[in-house]
N, C-alpha and C positions, 0 to 999 in steps of 0.2 A: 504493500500500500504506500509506503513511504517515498520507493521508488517511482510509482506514476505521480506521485505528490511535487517529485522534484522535477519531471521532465515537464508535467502541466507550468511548472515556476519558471522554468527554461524556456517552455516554449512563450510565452508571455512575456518573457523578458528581450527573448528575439526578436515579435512582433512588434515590440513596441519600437528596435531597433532598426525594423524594415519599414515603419511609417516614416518614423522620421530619415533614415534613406531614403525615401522617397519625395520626398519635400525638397533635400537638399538636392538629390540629382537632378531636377528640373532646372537648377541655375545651368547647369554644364554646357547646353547646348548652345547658353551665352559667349561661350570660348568656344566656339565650334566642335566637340566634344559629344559623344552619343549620350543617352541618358543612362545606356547600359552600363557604359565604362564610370559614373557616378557611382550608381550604383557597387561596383565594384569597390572601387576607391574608398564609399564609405564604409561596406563588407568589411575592407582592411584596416581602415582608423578605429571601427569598435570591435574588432577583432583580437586574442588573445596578447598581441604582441605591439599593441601598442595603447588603447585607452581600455579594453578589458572587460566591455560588456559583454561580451561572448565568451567565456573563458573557454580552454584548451576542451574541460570535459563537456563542455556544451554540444562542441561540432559531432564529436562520438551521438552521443545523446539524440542529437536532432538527427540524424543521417536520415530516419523514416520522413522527412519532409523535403529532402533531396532528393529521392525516391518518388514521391507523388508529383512533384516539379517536373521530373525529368519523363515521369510517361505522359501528361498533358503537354511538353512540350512536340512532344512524337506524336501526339495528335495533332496539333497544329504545325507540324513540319508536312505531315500527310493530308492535311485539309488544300495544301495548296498544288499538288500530285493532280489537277484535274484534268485529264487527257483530251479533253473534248476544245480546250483553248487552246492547245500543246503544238495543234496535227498541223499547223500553218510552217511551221519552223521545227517540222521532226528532225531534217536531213543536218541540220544544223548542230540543233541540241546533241542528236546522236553522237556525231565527232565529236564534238567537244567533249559530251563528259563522257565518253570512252578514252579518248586521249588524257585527258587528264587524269584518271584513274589510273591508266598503264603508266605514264610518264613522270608524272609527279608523285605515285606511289612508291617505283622504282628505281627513280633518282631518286630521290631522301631515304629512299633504306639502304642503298650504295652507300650515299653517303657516309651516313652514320654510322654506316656499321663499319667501313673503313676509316673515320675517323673516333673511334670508340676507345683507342687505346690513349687519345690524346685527353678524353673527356674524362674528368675527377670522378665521377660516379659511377663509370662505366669499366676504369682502367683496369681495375682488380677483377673482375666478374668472368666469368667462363665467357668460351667463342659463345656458347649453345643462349646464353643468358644474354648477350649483345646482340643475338641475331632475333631475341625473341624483342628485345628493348624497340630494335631498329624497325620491324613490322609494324609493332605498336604506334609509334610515334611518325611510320610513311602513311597508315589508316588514317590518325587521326589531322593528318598535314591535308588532307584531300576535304575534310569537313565545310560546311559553308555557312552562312545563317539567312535562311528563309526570309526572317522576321527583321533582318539589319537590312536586306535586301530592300525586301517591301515599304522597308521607311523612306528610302531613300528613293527609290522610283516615286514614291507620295508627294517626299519634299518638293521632288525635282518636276515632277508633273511628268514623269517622262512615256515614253509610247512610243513604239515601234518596231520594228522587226529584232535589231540586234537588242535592245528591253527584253524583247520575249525569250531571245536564244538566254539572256544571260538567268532571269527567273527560272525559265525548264531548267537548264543544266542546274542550278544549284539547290532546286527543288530535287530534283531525280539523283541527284551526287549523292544525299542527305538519305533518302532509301539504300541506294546501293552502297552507301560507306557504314553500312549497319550491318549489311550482310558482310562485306568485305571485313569488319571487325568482327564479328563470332567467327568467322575463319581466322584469322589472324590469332585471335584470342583463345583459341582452342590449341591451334598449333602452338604459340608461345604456352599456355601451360603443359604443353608435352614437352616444348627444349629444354624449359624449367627445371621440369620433374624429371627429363633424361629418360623418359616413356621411349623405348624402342621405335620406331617408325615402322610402319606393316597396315596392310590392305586394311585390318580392323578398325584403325583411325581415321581410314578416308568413308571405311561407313556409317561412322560412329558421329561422322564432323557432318555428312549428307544426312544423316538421320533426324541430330537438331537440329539443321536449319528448315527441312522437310516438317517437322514438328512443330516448328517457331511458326512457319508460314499457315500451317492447319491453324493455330490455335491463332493467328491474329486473322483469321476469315472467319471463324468462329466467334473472334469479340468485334468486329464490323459487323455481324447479324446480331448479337448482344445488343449493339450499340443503337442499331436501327427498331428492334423492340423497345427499347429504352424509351427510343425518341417516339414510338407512337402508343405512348402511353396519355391519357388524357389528365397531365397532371403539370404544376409552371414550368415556368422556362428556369427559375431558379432551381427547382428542386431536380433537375434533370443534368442539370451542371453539377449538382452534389452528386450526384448518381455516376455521370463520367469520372469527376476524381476519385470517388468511391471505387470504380469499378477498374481504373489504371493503376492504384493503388496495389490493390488485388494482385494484379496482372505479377506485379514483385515479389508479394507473396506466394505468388504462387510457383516464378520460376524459383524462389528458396526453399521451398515444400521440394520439389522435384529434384533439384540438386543432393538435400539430404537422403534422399526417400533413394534414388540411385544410387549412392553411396552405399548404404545400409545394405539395398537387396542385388546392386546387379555388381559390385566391389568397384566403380567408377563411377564417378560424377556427371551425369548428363548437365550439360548448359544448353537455356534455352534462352534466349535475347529481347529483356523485357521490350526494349526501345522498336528494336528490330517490328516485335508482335503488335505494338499500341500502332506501329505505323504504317502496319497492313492495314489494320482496324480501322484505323482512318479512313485509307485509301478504298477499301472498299466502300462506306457511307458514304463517302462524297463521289463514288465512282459508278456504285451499282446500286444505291439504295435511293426509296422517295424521302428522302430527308434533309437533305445536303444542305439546304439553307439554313433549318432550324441548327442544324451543327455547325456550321458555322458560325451561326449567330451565337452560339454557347463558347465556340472556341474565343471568339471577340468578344466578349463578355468577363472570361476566366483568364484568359492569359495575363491581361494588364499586372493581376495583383501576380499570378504564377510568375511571372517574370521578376518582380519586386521581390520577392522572398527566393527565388533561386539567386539571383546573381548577389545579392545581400550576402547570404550565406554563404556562398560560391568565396566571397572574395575575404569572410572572414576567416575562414578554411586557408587559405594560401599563408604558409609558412616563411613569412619573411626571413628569420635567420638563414634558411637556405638557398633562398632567392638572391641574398645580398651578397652569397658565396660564389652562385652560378647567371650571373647576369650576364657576362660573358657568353655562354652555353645557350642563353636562351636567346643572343642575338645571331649566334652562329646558325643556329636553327629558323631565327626567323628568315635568314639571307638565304638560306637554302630551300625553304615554302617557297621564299618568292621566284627564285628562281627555277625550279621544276615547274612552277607552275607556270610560266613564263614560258617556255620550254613545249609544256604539255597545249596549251591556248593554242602558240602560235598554229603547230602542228595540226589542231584539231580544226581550227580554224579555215586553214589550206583546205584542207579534204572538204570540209563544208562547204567551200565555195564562198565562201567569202571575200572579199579584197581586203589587198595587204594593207594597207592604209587600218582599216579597220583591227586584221591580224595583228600587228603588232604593240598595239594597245590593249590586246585582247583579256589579258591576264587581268587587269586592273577590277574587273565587279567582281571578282571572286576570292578577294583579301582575305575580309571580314568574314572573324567567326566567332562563336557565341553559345549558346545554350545547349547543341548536340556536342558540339566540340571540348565545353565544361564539362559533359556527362559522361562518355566516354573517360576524359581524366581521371576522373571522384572512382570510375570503374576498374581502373586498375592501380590507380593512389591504392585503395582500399583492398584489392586481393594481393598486392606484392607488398608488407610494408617493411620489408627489409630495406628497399630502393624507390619502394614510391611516395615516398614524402621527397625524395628528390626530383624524381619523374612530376609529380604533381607540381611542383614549385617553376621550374621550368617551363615546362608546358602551359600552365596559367599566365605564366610571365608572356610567351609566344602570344598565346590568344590575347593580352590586354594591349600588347604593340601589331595584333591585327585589327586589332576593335577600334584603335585610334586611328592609322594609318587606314583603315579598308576604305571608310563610310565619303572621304574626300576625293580616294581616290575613283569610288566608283561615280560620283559625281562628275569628275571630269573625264572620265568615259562619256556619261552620257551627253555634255555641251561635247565634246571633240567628235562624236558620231551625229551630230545634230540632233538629237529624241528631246532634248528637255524643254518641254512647254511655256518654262519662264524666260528661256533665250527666247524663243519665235515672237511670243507676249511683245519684247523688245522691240525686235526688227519689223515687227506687222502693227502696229499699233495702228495702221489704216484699216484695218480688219474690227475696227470695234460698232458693232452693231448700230446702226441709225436709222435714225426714226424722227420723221417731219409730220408737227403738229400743226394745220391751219384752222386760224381762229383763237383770239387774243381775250382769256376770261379767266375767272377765278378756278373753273373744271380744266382749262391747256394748263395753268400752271401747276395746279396739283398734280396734274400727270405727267407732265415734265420733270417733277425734282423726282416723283416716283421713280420712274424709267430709268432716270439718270443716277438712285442710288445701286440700283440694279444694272450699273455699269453699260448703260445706253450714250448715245452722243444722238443730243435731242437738241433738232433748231425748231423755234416757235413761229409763227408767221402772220403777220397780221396786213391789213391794207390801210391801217390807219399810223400814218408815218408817224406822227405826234406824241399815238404812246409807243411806237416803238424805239422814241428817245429816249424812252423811263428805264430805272432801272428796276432788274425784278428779280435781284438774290441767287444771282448764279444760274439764271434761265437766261440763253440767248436767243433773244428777239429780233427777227427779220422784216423789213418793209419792202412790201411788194406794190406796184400801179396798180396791176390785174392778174387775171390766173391766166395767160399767153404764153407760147410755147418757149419764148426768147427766155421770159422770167424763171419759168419751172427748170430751164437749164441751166440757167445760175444759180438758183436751188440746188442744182445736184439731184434731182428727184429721180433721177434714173439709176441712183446709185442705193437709195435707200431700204431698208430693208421692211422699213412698216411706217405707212401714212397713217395719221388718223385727223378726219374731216369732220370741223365742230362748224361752218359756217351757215347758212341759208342754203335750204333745197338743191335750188336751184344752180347753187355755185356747185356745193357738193356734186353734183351731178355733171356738170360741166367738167370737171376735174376728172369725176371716174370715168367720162366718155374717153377724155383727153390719153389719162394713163392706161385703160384697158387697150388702147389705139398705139401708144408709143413707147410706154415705157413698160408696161408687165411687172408693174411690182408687186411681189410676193402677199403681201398681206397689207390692205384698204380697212379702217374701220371707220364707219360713218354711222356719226346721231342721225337720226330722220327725224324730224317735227311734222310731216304731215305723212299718212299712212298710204296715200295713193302713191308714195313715192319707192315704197318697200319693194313691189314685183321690177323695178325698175333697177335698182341698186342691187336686189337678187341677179338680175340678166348680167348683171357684169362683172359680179363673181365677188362683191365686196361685203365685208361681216359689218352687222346692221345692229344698232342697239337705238332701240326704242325707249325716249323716257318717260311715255304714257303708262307703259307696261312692266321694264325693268323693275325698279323700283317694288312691285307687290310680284313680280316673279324671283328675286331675288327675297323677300323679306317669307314666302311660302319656301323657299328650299331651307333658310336660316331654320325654318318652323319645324318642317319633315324631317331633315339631314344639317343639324347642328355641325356636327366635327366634320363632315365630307363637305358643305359650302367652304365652312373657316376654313381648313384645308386649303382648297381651291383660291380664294380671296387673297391667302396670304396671313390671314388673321393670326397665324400658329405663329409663336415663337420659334424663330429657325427653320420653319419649316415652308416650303414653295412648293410652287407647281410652276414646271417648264415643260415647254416642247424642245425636244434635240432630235435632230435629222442621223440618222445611221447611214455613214461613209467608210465603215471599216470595212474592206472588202474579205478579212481574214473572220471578220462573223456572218458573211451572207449567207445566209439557208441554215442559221443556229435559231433551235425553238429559243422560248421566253425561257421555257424551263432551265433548257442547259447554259443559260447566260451567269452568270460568275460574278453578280453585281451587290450592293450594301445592300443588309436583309431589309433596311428601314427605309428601304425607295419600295414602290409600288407602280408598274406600269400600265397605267389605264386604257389608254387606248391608239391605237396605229393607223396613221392617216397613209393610205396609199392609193396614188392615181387618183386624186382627189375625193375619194370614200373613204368616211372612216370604220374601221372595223373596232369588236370589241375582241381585246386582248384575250387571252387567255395563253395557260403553258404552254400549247399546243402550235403557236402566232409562230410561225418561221421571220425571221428579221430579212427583209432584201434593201440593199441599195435604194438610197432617198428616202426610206420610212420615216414619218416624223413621228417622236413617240411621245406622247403625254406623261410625262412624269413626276413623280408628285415624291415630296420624302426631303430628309434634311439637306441645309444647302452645302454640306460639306460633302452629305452623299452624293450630290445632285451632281456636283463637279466631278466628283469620280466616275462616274455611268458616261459626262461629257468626255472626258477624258477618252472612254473607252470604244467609244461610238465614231471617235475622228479616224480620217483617213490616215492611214501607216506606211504611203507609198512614198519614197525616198527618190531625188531630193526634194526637200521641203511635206510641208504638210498644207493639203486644204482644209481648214479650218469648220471640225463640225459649226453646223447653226445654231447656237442657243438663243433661241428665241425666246427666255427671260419668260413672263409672268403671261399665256395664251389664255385669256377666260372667253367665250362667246356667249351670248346669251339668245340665241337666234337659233331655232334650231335647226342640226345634222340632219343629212341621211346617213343611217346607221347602220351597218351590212354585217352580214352573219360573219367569221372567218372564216374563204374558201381552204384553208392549210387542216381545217378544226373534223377531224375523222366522221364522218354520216352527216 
């Protein structure tokens, strides 16, 4: 009793050192710095060996919370495994992370293991114990981080074909450097133990990984029951840690249990199992969003408390010994991998230009690459408080150097969304309002906090002298062809028409004849003028009718109008046009977008359809989107064209309401 007394006291004491980690690593990014590597840093300040909140028996104690960390992180390593986004850039990814696995595996274990006798902790140790050291640490050289990746294509806004090659390889490296470690790891406990070599260990090494792969398709069908259970989204998040948990206990059940009856130790690869598991759920199961959304959910705090502990676990006494050793290793990652890029790179087809920067997004590594460590830190501890101090050291001078340098990958291959921002700033959406009143200006600063560029337009010169708070006002004689082209009106992207009937009308004659701008929205004050402004294709808001049409949907559909309006905090509705040519003929379903967007409806060929899973995406669709605006920008992001050089710039057509109504067609893609 006393004992769960003190690790309840422990764990409460750690917690409290990972919120506050938490707090402080948010300054870091102010120093251009991850929040991971804070994180880390602050792990090591309350750590045994320097301020003492964590003491030496804590890290023992706590190891079961390294454990639960490390199989939710195998789940979101395999949530992002999704094949159906993959197939555009197979030929690509494939080189590359095959080349890198043979090259960068096989240099670094050359290396090392020929450099071993030069190395303090290696020099004394048998050949058999150097060539198990040098496997270990060529596996764990190959590791990547998913999730450092993903930050940083976020940051950068980036998109396009080499984006994609570089996400697949370091998603699919991250599976197959799991497999390649329980090989590795199997074999290194035979040179250890001086276990004879013989046919029995190559069946014995195919039997657990054969095993590991059964039981992680086995907790991906676990996992998809789980998820259609009629029960919250929290409580199913408990259920996943709950059930990764497990996954540990249960390859230490097997290990002892073979021990005892079959006189050798079977390993089976918790990380390895939790990452099948994934990949099945998001690959072959109806769930994949909701798992997602639980992985987006859990990870945040998962990541706070693994790297916390991660970094107060690092044994500085013997880091301060071998900082040397962990720069000689760092210069050798980078260079196999260097080595391995370029090569894979060639074979892919790619240009050189691109090849020999190619190394740079796959520095950075992070939570698979910590876990792996703590893996065999903890089963060698004659030499792995060495192994561990080094290695840790490795990963925080990848953590620092990776996240910049994959950033300047992506400005040097042109993908990053905030360089083009730069160079196209003529690209920014406009919108000509005619007709000078208190409704043009309030829709003017609207449009324009929604990063429009709005000219206002009036024919009475006199107030367009006035000033009117960051609304630019134009004076026009008449609505004549000479003026509307100094307006620029054939460039704009959306008129809207507040003036008399008449004029209105004259304009849409004018613009349905010369200029074909996309989107007309005209007040009508008289009703005979409706089937007239229908003929020429422009959206018509009535304010006879608005008005108690909108104040009935408020009455019926509270959260779906506010929604619509804008009324929600943070949250819009836009329309964005679909240009990516690498999603045309992808359902709704298999699209890979924030659980918290919802897609309403797909304008195509001028009908609009209502969506459903089933809605295949083609070229031009404009899609109704509604959801937060930080998600809103990711789906934009995702939906722009990825053809090199440059980008055509999806449409975000900003805040689409009509109150007029559709014709509304069934979806011909939708099965019977």
């Amino acid at each position: 009793m006393n004992n769960y007394l003190e690790i309840f006291i422990l764990v409460v004491g750690f917690l409290i050192v990972a919120i506050a980690a938490n707090r402080i690593s948010r300054y870091f990014p102010k120093v251009k710095l991850p929040i991971i590597t804070g994180l880390l840093f602050i792990g090591i300040l309350c750590g045994p060996f320097i301020l003492n909140f964590v003491p030496r028996k804590a890290i023992t104690q706590l190891h079961f919370i390294n454990e639960i960390c490390l199989a939710f992180i195998a789940f979101a390593a395999g949530a992002e495994l999704y094949l159906k986004e993959l197939k555009g850039r197979m030929k690509s990814i494939k080189w590359m992370t095959f080349s890198q696995l043979f090259f960068t595996f096989g240099l670094s274990v050359l290396a090392i293991f020929f450099l071993s006798a030069r190395l303090l902790f290696m020099a004394q140790l048998d050949w058999q114990v150097k060539l198990a050291i040098a496997l270990l640490v060529g596996t764990i050289f190959i590791t990547r981080s998913p999730a450092s990746a993903i930050a940083v294509i976020n940051e950068m806004r980036a998109k396009g074909p080499y984006t994609q090659t570089a996400i697949g390889v370091t998603v699919i490296k991250d599976v197959l450097v799991i497999i390649l470690f329980t090989i590795c790891f199997a074999i290194a406990g035979a040179l250890i133990s001086k276990v004879p070599f013989d046919i029995w260990l190559i069946v014995i090494l195919i039997g657990e990984l054969c095993f590991s792969i059964l039981i992680g398709f086995l907790l991906g069908q676990t996992i998809n029951w789980i998820l259609a259970r009629g029960i919250t989204t929290m409580q199913k998040a408990v259920f996943l840690v709950a059930i990764g948990y497990s996954i540990y206990l249960f390859a230490h059940l097997v290990g002892e249990q073979s021990q005892n009856l079959l006189g050798f130790r079977v390993y089976i690869e918790p990380l390895l199992i939790c990452i099948i598991g994934s990949f099945v759920v998001v690959n072959f199961g109806s769930y994949r969003r909701e798992f997602v959304k639980i992985i987006e959910l859990v990870v945040p705090t998962i990541y706070i408390i693994f790297y916390t502990l991660t970094g107060a676990s690092v044994s500085l006494d013997i880091l301060a010994q071998t900082w040397g050793v962990a720069l000689l290793f760092f210069a050798i990652r980078l260079i196999s991998m260097a080595i391995g890029a370029f090569i894979g790179g060639t074979l892919g087809g790619d240009p050189f230009r691109v090849n020999r920067i190619s190394w740079m997004p796959y520095v950075t590594q992070a939570g698979v690459a910590i876990g792996l460590v703590s893996v065999v830190a903890v089963k060698y501890p004659d030499w792995g408080p060495q192994f561990g101090a080094i290695l840790i050291g490795v990963i925080v001078l990848n953590e620092i150097c990776g996240p910049p340098l994959f950033k300047w990958f992506i400005l040097m291959v042109g993908e990053s969304h905030k360089k083009k921002e730069l160079l196209h700033e003529n690209k920014i959406q406009k919108a000509i309002i005619f007709g000078l009143e208190g409704q043009s200006l309030a829709l003017a600063r609207q449009l324009k906090e929604h990063g429009w560029e709005v000219k206002l337009v009036t024919r009475s010169e006199e107030r367009a002298n006035l000033e009117y708070h960051g609304v630019n006002v134009t004076h026009v004689k008449e609505l004549s062809m000479v003026e509307l082209k100094r307006l620029e009106v054939d460039n704009a992207d959306a008129i809207v028409l507040l003036n008399q009937d008449e004029d209105n009308l004259k304009f849409c004659e004018l613009a349905y004849e010369k200029f074909g701008t996309r989107d007309i929205v005209v007040r009508v004050n008289e009703r005979s003028y409706v089937s007239k402004f229908h003929e020429l294709g422009a959206l018509i808001v009535e304010p006879s009718t608005v008005m108690v049409s909108l104040m009935d949907h408020l009455v019926r559909s509270p959260i779906a109008t506010s929604l619509l309006l804008g009324m929600e905090k943070d949250q819009d509705t836009v329309d964005i046009e679909m240009q990516n040519k690498e999603l045309h003929g992808i359902t709704l379903r298999d699209l890979q977008i924030p659980t918290d967007v919802i897609i309403l409806a797909t304008k195509r060929n001028n009908n609009t359809l209502i969506s459903t899973g089933y809605t295949r995406l083609r070229l031009g669709d404009v899609l109704t989107v509604v959801g937060s605006v930080e998600s809103l920008e990711k789906v934009r992001l995702k939906m722009e064209d990825t053809d090199l050089p440059g980008y055509n710039k999806a449409r975000f057509m900003g805040k689409s309401i009509s109150l007029k109504r559709k014709s509304i067609k069934t979806d011909p893609d939708l099965p019977g």
